[in-house]
MDTraj code that builds the backbone (N, CA, C; nanometers):
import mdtraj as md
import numpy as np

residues = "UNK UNK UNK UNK UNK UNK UNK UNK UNK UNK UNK UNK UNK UNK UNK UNK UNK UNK UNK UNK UNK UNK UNK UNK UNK UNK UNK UNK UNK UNK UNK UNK UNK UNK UNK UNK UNK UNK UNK UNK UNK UNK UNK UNK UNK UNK UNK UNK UNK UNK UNK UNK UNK UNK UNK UNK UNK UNK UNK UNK UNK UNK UNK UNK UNK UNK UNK UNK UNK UNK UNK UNK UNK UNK UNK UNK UNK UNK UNK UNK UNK UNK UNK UNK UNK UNK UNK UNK UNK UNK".split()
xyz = np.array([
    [-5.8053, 11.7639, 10.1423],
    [-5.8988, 11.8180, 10.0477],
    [-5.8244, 11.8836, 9.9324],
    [-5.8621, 11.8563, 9.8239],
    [-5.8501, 11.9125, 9.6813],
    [-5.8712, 12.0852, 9.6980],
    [-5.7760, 12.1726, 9.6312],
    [-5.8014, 12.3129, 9.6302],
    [-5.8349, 12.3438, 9.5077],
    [-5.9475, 12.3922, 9.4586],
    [-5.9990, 12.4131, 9.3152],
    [-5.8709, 12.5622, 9.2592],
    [-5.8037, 12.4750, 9.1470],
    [-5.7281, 12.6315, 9.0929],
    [-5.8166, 12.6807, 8.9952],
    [-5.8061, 12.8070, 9.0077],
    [-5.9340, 12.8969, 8.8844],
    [-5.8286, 12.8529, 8.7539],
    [-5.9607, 12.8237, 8.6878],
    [-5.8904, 12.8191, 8.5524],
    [-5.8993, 12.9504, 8.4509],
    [-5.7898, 13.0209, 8.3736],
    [-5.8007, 13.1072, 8.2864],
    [-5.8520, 13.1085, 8.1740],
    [-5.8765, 13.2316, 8.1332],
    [-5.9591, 13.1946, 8.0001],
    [-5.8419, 13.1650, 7.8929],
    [-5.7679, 13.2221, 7.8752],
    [-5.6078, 13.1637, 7.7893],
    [-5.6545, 12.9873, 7.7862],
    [-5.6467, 12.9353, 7.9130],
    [-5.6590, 12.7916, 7.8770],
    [-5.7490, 12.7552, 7.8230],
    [-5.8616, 12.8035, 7.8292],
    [-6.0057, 12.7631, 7.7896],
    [-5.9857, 12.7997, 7.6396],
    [-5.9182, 12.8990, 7.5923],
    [-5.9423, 12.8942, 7.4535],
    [-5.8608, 12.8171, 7.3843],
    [-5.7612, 12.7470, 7.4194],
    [-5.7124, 12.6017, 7.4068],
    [-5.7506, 12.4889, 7.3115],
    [-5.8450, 12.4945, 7.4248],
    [-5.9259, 12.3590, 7.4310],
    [-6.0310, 12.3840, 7.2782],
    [-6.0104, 12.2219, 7.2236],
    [-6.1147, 12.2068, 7.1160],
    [-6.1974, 12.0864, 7.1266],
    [-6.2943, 12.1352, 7.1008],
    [-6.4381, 11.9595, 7.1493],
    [-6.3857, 11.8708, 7.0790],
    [-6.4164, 11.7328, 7.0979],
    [-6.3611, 11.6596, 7.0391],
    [-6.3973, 11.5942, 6.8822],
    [-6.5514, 11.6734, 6.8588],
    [-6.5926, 11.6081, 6.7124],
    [-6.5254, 11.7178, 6.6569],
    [-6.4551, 11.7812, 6.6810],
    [-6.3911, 11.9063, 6.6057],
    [-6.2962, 11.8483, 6.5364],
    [-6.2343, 11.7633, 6.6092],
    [-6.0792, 11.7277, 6.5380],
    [-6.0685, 11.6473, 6.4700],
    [-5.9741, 11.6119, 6.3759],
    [-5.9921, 11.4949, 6.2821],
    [-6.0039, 11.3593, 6.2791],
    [-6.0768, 11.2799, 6.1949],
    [-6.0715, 11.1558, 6.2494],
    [-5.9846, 11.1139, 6.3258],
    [-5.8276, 11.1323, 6.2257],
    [-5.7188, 10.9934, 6.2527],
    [-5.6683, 11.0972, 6.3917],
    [-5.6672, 11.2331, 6.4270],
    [-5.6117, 11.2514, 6.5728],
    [-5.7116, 11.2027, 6.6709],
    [-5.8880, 11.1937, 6.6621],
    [-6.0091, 11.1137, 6.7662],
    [-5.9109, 10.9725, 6.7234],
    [-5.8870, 10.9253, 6.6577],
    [-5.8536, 10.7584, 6.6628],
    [-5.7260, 10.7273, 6.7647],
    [-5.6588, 10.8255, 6.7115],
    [-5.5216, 10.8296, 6.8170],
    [-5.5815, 10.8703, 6.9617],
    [-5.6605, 10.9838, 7.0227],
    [-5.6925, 10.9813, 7.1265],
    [-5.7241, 10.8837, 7.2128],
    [-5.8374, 10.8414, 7.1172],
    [-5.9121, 10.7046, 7.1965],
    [-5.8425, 10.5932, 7.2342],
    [-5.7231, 10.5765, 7.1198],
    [-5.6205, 10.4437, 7.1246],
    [-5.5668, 10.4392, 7.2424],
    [-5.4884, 10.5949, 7.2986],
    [-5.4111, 10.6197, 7.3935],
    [-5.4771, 10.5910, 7.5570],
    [-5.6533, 10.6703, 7.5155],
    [-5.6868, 10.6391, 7.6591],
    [-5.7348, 10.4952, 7.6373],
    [-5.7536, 10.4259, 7.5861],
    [-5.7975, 10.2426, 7.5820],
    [-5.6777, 10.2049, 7.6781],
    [-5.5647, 10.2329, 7.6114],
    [-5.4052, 10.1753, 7.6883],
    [-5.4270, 10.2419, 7.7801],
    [-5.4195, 10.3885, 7.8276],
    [-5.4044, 10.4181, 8.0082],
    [-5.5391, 10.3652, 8.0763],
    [-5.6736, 10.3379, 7.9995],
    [-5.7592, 10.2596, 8.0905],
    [-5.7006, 10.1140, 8.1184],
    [-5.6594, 10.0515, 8.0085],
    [-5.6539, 9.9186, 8.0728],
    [-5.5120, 9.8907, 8.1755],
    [-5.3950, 10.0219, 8.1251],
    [-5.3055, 10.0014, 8.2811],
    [-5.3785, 10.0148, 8.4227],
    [-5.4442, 10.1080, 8.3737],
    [-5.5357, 10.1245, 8.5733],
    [-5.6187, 10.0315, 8.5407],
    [-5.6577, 9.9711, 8.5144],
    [-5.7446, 9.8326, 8.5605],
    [-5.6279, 9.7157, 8.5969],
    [-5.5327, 9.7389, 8.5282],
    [-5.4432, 9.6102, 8.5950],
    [-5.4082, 9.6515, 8.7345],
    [-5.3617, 9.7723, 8.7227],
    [-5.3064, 9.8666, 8.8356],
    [-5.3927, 9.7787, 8.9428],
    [-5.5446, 9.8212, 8.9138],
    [-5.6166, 9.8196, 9.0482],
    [-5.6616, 9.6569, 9.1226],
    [-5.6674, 9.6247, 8.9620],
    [-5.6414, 9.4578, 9.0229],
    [-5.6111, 9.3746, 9.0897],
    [-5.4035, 9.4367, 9.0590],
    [-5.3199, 9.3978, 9.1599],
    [-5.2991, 9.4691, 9.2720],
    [-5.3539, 9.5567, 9.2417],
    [-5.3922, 9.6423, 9.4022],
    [-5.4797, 9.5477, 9.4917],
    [-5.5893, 9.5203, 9.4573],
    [-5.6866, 9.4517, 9.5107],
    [-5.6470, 9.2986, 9.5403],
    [-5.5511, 9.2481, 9.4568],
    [-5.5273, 9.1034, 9.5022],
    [-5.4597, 9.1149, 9.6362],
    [-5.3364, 9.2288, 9.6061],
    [-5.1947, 9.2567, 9.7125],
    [-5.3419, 9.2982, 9.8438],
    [-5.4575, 9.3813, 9.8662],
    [-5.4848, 9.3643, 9.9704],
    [-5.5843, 9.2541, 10.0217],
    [-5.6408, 9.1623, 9.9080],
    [-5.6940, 9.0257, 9.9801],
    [-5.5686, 8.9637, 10.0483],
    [-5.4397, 8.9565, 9.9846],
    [-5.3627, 8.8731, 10.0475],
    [-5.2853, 8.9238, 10.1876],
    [-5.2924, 9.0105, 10.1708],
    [-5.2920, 9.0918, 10.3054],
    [-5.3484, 9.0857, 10.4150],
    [-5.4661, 9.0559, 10.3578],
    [-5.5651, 9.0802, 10.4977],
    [-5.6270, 8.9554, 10.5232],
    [-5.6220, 8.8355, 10.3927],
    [-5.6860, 8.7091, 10.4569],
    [-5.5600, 8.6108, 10.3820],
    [-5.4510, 8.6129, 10.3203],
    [-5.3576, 8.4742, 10.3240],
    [-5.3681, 8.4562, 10.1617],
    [-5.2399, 8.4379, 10.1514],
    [-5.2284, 8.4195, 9.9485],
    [-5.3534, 8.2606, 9.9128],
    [-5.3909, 8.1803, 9.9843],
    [-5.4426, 8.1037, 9.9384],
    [-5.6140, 8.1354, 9.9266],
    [-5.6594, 8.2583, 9.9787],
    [-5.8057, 8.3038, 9.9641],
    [-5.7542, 8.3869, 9.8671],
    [-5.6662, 8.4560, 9.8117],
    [-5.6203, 8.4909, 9.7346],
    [-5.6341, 8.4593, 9.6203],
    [-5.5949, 8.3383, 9.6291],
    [-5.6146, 8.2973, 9.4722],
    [-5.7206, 8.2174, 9.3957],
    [-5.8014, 8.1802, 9.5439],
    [-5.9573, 8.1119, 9.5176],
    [-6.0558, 8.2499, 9.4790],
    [-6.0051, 8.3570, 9.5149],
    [-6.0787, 8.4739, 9.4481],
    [-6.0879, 8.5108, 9.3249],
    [-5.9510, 8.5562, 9.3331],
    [-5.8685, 8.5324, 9.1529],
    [-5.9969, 8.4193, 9.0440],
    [-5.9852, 8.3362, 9.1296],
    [-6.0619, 8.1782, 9.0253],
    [-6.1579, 8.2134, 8.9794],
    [-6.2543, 8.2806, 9.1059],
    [-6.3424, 8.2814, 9.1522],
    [-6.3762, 8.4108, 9.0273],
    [-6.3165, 8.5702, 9.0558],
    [-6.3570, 8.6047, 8.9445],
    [-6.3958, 8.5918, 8.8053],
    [-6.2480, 8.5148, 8.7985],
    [-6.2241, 8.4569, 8.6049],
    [-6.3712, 8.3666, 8.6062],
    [-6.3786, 8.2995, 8.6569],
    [-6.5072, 8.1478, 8.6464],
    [-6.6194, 8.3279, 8.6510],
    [-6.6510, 8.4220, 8.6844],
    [-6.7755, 8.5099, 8.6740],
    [-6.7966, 8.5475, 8.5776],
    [-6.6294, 8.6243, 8.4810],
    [-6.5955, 8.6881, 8.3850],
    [-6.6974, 8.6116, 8.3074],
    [-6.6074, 8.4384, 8.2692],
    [-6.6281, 8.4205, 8.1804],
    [-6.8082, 8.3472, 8.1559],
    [-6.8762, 8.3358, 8.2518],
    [-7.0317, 8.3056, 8.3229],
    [-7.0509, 8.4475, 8.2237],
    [-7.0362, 8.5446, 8.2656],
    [-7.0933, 8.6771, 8.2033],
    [-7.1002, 8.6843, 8.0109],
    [-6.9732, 8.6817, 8.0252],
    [-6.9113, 8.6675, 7.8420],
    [-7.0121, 8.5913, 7.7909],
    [-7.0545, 8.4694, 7.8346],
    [-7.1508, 8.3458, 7.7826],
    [-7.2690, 8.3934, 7.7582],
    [-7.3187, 8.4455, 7.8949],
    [-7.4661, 8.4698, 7.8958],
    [-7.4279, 8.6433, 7.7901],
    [-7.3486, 8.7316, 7.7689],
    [-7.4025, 8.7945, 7.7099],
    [-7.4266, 8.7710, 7.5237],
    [-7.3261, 8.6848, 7.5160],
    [-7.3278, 8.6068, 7.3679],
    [-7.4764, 8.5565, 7.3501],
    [-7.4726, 8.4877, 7.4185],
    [-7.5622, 8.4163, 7.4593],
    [-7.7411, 8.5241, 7.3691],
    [-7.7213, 8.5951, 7.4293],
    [-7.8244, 8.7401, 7.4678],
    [-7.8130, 8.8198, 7.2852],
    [-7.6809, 8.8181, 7.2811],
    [-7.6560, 8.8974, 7.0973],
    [-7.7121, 8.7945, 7.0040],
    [-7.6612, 8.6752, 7.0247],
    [-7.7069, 8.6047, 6.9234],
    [-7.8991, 8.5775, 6.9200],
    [-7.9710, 8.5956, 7.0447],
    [-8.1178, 8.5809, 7.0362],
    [-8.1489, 8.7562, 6.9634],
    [-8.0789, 8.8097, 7.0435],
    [-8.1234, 8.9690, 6.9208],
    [-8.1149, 8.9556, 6.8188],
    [-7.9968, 8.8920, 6.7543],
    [-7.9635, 8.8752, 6.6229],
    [-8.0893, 8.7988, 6.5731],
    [-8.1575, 8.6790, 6.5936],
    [-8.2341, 8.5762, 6.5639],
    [-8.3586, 8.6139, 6.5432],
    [-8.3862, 8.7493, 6.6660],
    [-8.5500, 8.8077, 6.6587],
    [-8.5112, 8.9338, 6.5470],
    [-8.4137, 8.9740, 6.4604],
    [-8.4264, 9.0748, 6.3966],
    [-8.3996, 9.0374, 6.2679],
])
top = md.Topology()
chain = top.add_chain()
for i, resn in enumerate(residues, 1):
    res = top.add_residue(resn, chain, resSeq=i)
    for name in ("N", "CA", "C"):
        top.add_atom(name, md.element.get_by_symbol(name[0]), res)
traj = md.Trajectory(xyz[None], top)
């Protein structure tokens, strides 16, 4: 279990909201967490492949793998798919 540390008020007065700050430092923020989101999505990926192959054999492994990409890109379609009729009724 996690032990909650009290936080001080010193730190709290720190901290500034984020429409506070200037554009180009929000642009840099956001840039930075885009890149540490998309390392933990690879992260967890290959986390997740390393335990299909683990637990059922590199060759269900990689029919999964397929198996996702062929969903991804099913999804991508139908949501294009979906912008361009919004676009059409507006």
């Amino acid at each position: 279990m996690h032990k909650h540390r009290k936080i001080s008020e010193k730190s709290l007065e720190n901290l500034r909201p984020f429409g506070t700050l200037p554009p180009e430092e929000q642009k840099e923020i956001a840039r930075l967490g885009g890149i540490a989101s998309g390392e933990k999505r690879r992260y967890m990926a290959d986390l997740r492949s390393a335990m299909i192959e683990q637990l059922a054999g590199v060759q269900l492994a990689e029919e999964t793998r397929a198996e996702y990409r062929a969903a991804i890109v099913r999804y991508v379609r139908e949501e294009r798919k979906k912008q361009k009729r919004r676009r059409v009724r507006n």
